[in-house]
N, CA, C and O of each residue as an XYZ file, in Angstrom:
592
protein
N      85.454    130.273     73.194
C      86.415    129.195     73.080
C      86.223    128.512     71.724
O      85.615    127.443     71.677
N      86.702    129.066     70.651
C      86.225    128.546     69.024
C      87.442    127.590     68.767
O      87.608    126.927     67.743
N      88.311    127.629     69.922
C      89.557    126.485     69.206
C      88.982    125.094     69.727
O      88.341    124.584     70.646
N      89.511    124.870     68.760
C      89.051    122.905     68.280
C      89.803    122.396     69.682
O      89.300    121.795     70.631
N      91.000    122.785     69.513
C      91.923    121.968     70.772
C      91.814    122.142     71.876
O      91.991    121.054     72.423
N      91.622    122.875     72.571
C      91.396    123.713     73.511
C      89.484    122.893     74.046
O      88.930    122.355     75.004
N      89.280    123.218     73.001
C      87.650    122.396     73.722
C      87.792    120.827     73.476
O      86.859    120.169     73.935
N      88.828    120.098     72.810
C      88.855    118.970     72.824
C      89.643    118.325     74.076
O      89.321    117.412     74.837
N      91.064    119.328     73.992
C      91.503    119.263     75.126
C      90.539    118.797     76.764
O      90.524    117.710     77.341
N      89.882    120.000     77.103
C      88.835    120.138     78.224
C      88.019    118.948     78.334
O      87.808    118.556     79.481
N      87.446    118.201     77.237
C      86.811    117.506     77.333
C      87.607    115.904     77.395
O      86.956    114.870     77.544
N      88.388    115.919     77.321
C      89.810    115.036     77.409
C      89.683    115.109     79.009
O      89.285    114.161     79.685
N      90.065    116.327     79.518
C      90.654    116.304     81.090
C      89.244    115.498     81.769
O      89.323    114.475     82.449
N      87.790    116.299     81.370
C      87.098    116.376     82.225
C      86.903    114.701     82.363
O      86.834    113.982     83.360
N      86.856    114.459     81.196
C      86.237    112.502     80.453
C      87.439    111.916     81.763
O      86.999    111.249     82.699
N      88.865    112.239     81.681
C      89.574    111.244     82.311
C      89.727    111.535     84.181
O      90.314    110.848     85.016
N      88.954    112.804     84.346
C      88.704    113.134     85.993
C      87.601    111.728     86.044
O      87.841    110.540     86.265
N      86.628    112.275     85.812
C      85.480    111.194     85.788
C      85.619    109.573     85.853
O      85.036    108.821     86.634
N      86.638    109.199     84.724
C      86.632    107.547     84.419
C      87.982    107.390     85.654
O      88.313    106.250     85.979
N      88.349    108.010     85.977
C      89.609    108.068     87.324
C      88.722    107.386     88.364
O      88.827    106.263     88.857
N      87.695    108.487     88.603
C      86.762    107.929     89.583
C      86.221    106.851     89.983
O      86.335    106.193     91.017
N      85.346    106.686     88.629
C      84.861    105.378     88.315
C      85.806    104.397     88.452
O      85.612    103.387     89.129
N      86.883    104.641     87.813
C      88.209    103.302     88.077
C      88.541    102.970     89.852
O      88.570    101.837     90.331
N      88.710    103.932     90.430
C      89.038    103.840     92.060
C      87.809    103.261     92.533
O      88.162    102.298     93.214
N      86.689    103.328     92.535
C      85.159    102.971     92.811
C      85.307    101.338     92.281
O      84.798    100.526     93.054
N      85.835    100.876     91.265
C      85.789     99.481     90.759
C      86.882     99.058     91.685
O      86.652     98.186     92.523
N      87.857     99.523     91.607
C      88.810     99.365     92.499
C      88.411     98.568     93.794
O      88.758     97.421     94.074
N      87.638     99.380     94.501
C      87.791     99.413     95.764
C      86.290     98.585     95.821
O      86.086     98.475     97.030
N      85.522     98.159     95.336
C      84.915     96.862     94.902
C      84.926     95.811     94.643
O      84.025     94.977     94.729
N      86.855     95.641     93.987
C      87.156     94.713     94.005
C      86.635     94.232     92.809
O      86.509     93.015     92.679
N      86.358     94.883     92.040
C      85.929     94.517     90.141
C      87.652     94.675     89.307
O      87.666     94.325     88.126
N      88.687     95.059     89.770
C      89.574     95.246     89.237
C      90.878     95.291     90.140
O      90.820     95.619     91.325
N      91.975     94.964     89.546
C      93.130     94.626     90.127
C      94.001     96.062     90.013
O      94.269     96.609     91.082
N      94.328     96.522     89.113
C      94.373     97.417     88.369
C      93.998     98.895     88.079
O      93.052     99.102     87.319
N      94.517     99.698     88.503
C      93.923    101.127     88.574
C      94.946    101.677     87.221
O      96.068    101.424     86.781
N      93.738    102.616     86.876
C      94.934    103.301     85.454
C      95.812    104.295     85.725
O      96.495    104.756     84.811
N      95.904    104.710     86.860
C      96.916    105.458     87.793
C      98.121    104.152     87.877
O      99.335    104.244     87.695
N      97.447    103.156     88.156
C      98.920    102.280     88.441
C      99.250    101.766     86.816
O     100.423    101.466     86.594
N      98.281    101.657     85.697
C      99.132    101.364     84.853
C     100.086    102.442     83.982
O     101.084    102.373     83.264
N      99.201    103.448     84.464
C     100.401    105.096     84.276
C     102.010    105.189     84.902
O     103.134    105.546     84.548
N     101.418    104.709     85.881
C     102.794    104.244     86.930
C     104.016    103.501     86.257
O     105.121    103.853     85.845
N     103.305    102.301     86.334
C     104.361    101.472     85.162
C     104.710    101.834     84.292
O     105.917    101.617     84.188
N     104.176    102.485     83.242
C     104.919    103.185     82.238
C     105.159    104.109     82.174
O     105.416    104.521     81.043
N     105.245    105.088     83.354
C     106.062    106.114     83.852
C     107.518    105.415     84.061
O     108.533    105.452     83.365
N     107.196    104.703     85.406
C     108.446    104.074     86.573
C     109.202    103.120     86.127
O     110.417    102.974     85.994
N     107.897    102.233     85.832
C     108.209    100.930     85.531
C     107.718    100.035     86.629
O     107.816     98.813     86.525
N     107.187    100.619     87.687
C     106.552    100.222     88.676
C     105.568    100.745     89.107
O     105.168    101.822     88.665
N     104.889     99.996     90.198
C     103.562    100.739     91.146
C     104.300    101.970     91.484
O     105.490    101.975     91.800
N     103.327    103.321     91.381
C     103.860    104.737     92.626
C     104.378    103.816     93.846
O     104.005    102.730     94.289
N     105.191    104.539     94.126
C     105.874    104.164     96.140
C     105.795    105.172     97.209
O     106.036    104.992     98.403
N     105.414    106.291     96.604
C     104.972    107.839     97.534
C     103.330    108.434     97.106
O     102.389    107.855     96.563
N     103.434    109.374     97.450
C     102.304    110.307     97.011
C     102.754    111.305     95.815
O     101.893    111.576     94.977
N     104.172    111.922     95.669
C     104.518    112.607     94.887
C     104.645    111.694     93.355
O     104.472    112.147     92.223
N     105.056    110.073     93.804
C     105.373    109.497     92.215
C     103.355    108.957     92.042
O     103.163    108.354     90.986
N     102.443    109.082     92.658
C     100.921    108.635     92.706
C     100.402    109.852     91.934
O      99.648    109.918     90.964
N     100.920    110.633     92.527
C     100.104    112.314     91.255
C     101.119    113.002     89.859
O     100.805    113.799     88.975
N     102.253    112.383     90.111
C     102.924    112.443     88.762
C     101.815    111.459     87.765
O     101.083    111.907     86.883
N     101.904    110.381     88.083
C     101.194    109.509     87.108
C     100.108    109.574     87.337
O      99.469    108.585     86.976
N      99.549    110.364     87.820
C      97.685    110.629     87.420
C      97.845    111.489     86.524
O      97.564    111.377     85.331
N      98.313    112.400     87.083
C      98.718    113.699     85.787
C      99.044    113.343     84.206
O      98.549    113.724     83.145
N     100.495    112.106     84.676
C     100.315    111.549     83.611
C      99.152    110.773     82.509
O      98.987    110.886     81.294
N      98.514    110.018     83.477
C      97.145    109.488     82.678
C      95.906    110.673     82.184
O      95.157    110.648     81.207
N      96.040    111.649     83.247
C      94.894    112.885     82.843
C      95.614    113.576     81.651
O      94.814    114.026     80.831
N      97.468    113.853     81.223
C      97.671    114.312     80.056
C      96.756    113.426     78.737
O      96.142    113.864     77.765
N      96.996    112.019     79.223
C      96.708    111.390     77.957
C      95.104    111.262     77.549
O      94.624    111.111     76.426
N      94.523    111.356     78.659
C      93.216    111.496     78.336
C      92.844    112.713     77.361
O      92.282    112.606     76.271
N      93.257    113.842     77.957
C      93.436    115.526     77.642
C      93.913    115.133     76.004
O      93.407    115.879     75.166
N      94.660    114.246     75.563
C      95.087    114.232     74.276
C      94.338    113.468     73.451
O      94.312    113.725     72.248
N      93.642    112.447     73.971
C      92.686    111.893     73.258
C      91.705    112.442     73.319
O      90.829    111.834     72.705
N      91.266    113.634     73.922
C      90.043    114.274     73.940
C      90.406    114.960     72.509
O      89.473    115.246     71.758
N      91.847    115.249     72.091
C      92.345    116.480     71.508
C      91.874    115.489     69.707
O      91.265    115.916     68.726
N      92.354    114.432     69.913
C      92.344    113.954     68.839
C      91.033    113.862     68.684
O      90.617    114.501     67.717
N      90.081    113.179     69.419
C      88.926    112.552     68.507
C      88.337    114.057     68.258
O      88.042    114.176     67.069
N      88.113    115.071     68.901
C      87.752    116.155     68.545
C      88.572    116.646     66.911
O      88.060    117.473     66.156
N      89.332    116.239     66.747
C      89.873    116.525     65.395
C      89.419    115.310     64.027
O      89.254    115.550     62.831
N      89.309    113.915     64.815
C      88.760    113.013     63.960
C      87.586    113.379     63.647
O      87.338    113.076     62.480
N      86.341    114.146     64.420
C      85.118    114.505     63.936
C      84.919    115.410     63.192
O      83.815    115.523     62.660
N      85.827    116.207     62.977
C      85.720    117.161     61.530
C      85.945    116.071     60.359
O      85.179    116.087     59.395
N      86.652    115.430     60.409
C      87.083    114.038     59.224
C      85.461    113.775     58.907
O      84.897    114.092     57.860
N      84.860    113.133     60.037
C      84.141    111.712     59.801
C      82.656    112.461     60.098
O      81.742    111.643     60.000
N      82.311    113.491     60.354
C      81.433    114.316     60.855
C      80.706    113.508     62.076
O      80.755    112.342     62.470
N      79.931    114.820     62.533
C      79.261    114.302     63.952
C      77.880    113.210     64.076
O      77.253    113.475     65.102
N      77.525    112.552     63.625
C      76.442    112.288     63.316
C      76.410    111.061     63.870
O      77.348    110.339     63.530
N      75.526    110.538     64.712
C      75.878    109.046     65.127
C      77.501    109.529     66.005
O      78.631    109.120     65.739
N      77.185    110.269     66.816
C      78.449    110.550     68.137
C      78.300    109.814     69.051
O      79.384    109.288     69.305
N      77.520    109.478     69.707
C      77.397    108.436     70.602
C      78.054    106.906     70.305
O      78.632    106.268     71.184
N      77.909    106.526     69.212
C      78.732    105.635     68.747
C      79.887    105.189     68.050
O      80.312    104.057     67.821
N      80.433    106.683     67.670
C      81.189    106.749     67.294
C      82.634    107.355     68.443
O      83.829    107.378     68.151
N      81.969    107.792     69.777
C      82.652    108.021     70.651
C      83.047    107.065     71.478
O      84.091    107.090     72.130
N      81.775    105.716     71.477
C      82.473    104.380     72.123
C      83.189    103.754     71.219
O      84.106    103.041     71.627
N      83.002    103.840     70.128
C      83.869    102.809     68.612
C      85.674    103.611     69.373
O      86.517    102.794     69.741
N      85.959    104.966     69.479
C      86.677    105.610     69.922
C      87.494    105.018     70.950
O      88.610    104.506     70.865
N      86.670    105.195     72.015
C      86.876    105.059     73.517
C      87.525    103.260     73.151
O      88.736    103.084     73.286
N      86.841    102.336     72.811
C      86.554    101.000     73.129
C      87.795    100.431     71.994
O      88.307     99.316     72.094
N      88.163    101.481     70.870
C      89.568    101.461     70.123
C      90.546    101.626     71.093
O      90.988    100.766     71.854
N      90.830    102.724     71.013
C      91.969    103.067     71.879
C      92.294    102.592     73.380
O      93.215    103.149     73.979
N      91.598    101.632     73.958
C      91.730    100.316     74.929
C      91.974     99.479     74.027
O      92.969     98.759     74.097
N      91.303     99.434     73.241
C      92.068     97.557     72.487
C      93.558     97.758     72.301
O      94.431     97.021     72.759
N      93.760     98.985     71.481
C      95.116     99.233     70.711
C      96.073     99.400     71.904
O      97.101     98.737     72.040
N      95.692    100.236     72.656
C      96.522    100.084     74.019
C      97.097     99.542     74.765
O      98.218     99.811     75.196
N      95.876     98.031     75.238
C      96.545     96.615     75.669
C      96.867     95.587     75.086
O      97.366     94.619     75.660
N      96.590     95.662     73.668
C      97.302     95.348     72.735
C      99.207     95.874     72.277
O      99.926     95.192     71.546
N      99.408     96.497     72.590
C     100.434     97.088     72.808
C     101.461     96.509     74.112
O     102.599     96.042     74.142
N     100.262     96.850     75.298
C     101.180     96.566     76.404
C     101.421     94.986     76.610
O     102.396     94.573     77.237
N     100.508     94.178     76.063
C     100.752     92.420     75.839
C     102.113     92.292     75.059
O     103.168     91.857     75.522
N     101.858     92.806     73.643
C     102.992     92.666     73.052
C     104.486     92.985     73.437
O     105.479     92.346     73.087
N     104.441     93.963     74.128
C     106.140     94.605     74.824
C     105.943     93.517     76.127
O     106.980     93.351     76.770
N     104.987     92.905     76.509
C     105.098     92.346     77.462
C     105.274     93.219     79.283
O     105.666     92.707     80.332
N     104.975     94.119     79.112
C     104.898     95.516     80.221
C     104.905     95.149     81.604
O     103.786     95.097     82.115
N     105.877     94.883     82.337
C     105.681     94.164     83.341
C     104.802     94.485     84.714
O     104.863     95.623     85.179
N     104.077     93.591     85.284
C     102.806     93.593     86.351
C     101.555     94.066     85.637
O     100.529     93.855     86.284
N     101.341     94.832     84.106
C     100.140     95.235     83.475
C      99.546     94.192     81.874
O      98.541     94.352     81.181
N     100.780     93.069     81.751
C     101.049     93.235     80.780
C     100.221     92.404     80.690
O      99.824     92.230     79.537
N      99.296     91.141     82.259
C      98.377     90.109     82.115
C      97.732     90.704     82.521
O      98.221     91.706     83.041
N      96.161     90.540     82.591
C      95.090     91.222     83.312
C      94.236     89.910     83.513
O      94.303     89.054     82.631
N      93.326     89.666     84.772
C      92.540     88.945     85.204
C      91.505     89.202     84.249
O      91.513     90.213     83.547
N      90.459     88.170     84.187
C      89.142     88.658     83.160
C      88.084     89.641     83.703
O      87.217     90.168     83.008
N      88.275     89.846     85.166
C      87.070     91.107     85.750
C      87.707     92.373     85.301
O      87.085     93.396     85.014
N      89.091     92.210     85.261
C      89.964     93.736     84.680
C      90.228     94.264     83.801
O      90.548     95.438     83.615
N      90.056     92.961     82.797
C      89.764     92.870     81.050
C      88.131     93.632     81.251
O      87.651     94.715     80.915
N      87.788     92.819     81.740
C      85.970     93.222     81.284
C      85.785     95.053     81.769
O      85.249     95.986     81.172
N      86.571     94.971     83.237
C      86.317     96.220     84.041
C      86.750     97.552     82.953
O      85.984     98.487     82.720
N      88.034     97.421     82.404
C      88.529     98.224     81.719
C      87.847     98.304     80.529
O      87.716     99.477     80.181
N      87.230     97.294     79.566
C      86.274     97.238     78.824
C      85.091     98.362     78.779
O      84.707     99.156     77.920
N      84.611     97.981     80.403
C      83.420     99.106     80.422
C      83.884    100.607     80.724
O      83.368    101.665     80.364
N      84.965    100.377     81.461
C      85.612    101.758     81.514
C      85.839    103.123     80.037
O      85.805    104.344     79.881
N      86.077    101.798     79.215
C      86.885    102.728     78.109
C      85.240    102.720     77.400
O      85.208    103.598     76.537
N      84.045    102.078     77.502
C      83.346    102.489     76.570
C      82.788    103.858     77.583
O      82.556    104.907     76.982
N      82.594    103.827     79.014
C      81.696    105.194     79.307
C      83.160    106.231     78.941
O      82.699    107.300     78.539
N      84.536    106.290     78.936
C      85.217    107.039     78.422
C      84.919    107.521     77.002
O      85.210    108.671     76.670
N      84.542    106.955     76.450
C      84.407    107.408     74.659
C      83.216    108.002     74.835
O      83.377    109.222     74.872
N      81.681    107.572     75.005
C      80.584    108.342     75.553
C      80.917    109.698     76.379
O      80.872    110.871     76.009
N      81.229    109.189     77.488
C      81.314    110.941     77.823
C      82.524    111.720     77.569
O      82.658    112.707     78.293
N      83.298    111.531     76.832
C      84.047    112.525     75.822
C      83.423    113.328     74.715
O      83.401    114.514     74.385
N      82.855    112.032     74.216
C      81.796    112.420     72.832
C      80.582    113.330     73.204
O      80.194    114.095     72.321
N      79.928    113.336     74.423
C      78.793    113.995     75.117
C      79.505    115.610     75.493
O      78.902    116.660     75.272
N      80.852    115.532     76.077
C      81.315    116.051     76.611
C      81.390    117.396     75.718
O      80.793    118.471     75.767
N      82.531    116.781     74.764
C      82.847    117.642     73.292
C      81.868    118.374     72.888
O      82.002    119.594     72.796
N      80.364    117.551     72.485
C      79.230    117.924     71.923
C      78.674    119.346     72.768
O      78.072    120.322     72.321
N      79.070    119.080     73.978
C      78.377    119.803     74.921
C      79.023    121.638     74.916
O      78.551    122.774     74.952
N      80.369    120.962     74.847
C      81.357    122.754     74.796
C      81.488    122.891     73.122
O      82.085    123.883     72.704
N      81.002    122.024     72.254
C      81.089    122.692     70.891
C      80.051    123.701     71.426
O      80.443    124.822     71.749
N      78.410    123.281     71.565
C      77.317    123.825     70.954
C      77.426    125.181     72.324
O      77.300    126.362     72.000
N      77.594    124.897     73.348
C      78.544    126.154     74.343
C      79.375    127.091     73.459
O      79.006    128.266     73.457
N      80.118    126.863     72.933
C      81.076    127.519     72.078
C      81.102    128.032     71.023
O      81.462    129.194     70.838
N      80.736    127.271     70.179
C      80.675    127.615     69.072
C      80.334    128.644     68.014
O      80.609    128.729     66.817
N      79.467    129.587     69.068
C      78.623    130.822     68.212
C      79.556    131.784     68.566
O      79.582    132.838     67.929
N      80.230    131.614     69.365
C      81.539    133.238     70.263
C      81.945    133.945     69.145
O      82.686    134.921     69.267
């Protein structure tokens, strides 16, 4: 598997199976209001899922986008080289949440567009173990890969 995308890809899917988890687990703890399935939803629908068929459209949807940010930062590390990945995978992860709800404040996105401060914070920690284990992830199917 020597393609860049393809292993960035994978490590995209696997990073956003995982932080899915973790998100339903906060969830259902009651650390968060907010599941990223439901804010997939909304900017799928425009609303919460109302079935099971519009609940796995927009996971899918959120697992594409993960799958694509796996795609990118795997392409930003040829730029910026690997060195200091661990921190440069939460600088990553902990970007692309700021820029994100930064975004959805500004359009004003309706039911996502306020967040309580446990859901601010929750999503906070979310997106930094997202950038970590992408960055772990990647590292892991480069040095897998790489000699083929």
């Amino acid at each position: 598997m020597q393609d860049r995308f393809t292993r960035g890809f994978l490590a995209g899917l696997f990073t956003g199976v995982i932080i899915n988890i973790i998100d339903y687990i906060a969830f259902i703890l009651n650390l968060t209001d907010t599941r990223y399935v439901d804010i997939a939803a909304r900017l799928v629908y425009g609303t919460r899922s109302h079935n099971l068929f519009e609940f796995i459209f927009a996971y899918l949807a959120q697992l594409a986008f993960s799958a694509f940010l796996g795609v990118i930062y795997s392409y930003l590390l040829i730029k910026i080289t690997s060195e200091n990945h661990l921190l440069k995978g939460w600088l990553f992860g902990v970007a692309v949440w700021f820029f994100t709800f930064a975004i959805i404040v500004m359009f004003r996105v309706p039911g996502i567009s306020q967040a309580h401060s446990p859901t601010a914070f929750t999503n906070a920690v979310l997106a930094s173990i997202f950038g970590i284990t992408l960055t772990q992830t990647l590292a892991f199917l480069d040095r897998r890969y790489a000699n083929e």
